[in-house]
N, C-alpha and C positions, 0 to 999 in steps of 0.2 A: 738833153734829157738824161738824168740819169735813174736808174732801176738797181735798187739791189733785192737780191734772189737769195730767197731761205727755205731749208729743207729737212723734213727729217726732225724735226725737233723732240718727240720723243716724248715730251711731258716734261723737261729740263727748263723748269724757268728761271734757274739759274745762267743756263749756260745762252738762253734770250735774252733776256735780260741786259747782260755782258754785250750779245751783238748788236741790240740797240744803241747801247751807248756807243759803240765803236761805231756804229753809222751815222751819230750826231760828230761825234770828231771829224769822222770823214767831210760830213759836210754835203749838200745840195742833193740828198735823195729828194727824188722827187716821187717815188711811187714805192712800196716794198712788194713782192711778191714771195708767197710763200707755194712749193712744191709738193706739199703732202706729209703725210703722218705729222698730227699735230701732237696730238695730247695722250697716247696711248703707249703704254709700259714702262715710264717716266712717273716719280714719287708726287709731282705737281701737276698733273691735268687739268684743274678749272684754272690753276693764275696763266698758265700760259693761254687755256682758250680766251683767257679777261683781256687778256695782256694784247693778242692780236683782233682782237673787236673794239682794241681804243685805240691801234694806231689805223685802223680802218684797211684791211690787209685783205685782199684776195688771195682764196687757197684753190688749188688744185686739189682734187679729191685723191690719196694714197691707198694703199691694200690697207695699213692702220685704222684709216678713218674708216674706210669700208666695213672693217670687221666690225664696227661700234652696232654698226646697222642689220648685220647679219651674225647672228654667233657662230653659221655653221660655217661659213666659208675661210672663219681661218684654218681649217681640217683641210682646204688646200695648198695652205703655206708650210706649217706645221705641226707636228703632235706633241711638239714638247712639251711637258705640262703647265712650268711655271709659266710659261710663256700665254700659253692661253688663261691661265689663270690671272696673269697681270694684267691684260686684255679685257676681261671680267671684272675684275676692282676696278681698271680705270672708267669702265662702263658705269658701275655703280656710284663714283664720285660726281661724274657730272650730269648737271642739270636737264630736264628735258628741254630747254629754253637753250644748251647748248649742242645739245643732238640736233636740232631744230634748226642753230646754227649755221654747223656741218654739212646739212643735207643740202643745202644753196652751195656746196662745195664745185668747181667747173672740172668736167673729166677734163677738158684739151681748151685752154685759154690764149689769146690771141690778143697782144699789145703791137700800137704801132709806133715803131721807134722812129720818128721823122725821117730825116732823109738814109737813114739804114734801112729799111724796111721794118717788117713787122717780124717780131718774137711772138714764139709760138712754145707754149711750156704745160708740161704733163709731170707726172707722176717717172713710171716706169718707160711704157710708150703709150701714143696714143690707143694703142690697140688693149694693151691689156697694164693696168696699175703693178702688176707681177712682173711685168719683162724687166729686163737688166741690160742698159747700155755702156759697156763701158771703152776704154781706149784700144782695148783689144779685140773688141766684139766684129767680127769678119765686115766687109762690107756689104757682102749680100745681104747678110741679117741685118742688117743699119737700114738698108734699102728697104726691107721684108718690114720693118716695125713703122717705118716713118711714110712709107707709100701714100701720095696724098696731098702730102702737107707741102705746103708753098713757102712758109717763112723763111727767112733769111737767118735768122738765129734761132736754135730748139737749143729748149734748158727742160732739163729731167733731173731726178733727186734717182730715191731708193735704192742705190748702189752703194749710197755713204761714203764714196768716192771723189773727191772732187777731181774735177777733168775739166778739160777745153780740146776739142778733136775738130778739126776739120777734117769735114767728110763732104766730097761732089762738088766741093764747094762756098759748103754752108760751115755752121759754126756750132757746133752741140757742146753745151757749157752745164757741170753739176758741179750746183756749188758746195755738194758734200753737204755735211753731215752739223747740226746748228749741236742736238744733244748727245748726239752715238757718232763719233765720228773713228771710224774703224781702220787700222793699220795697215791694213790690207781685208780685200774681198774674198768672201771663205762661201761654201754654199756648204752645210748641214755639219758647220765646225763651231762653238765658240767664239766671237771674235774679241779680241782683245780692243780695246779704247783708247783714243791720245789725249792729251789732255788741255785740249783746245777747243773750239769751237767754231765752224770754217761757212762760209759764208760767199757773197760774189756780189761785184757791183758793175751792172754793164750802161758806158756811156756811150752814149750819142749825139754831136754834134758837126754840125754840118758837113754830114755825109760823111763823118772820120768815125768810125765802131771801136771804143775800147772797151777788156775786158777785165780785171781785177778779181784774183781769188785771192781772199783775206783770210788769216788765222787768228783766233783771239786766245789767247791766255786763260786759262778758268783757273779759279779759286778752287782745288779739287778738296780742302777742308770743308770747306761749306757744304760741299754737291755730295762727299761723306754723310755730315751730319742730316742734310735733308734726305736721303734715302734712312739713314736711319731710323729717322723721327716716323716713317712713314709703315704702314701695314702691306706697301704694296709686295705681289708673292716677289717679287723681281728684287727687294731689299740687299737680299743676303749677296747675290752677284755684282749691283751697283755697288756694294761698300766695299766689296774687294776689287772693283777695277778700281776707286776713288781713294784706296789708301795708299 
């Protein structure tokens, strides 16, 4: 069985786009899963929601997707402006047939990887789409977020991070960042962009677990011109990480 694990996407359906095809090269996905924030402060929000309603994708619900639902609750992430304001466009571009969507979104998802056991994949953590696990994050805290949970392998996004940690035992895998993929993890700085697109394919076969974090390539002329072309407030920033 294999699984590949996408996060973070951002409203870049460019830089999906790209990772689907690199998971047709790869070969014998047999399932995708996506980690949250789909289509929010990203210049294309409905092609990417189009985009993963035709390859049939289960999401994980993100603090992103959250905010679609609630306007006041991103005043607990942030105050920056454009940033709520790109949150608000991407609100008003899509459909209520795609909100509608979204709301089928699972907090805490549960796949059985045959003789591996089962994968268990959220957002931030189970407990809260805001928490932040990353390779550094103490063990208590690791212990404190995931309390609970039985699987054998957890995948979390929203750190834009990609990681693979064994922790107690288990296997905690993000596979970073599909549209925003960040150089490093900043809290209430800027983050700078790379200009890839990162992604994770985890196999299973007969009781052997492997795990693949992939980097793809983007076309960053393109992912220019589409922030361009686009009114979202987040423009002027996307075109200067993309030049």
């Amino acid at each position: 069985m294999r699984i590949a694990l996408i996060s973070d996407i951002h409203g870049n359906d460019i830089a999906l786009e790209t990772v689907l095809k690199d998971m047709k090269s790869a070969g014998g996905i047999d399932q995708i899963i996506c980690l949250g924030d789909v289509a929010n402060l990203g210049p294309d929000p409905c092609s990417v929601v189009a985009r993963l309603r035709d390859v049939n994708c289960p999401c994980v619900l993100g603090n992103h997707d959250a905010f679609l639902f609630d306007r006041d609750l991103i005043h607990q992430y942030t105050e920056v402006d454009y940033i709520i304001e790109a949150v608000d466009w991407c609100r008003d571009q899509l459909t209520q047939d795609d909100i509608d969507w979204m709301g089928d979104f699972h907090r805490v998802l549960e796949v059985l990887m045959d003789k591996a056991g089962s994968l268990i994949a959220f957002h931030g953590s189970p407990l809260s789409h805001m928490d932040n696990i990353l390779s550094r994050t103490p063990d208590a805290e690791v212990d404190r977020l995931i309390q609970g949970l039985n699987g054998e392998i957890l995948a979390c996004g929203h750190t834009h991070i990609q990681m693979l940690r064994q922790h107690r035992g288990r296997l905690i895998i993000n596979p970073g960042s599909v549209g925003l993929p960040f150089r490093e993890f900043l809290i209430r700085n800027t983050p700078q962009l790379m200009d890839h697109a990162e992604y994770a394919i985890i196999t299973s076969e007969n009781g052997t677990l492997g795990v693949e974090s992939r980097r793809v390539f983007l076309d960053k002329r393109a992912m220019f011109e589409a922030a361009k072309a686009s009114s979202n407030p987040m423009r002027a920033w996307l075109m200067e990480e993309y030049s």
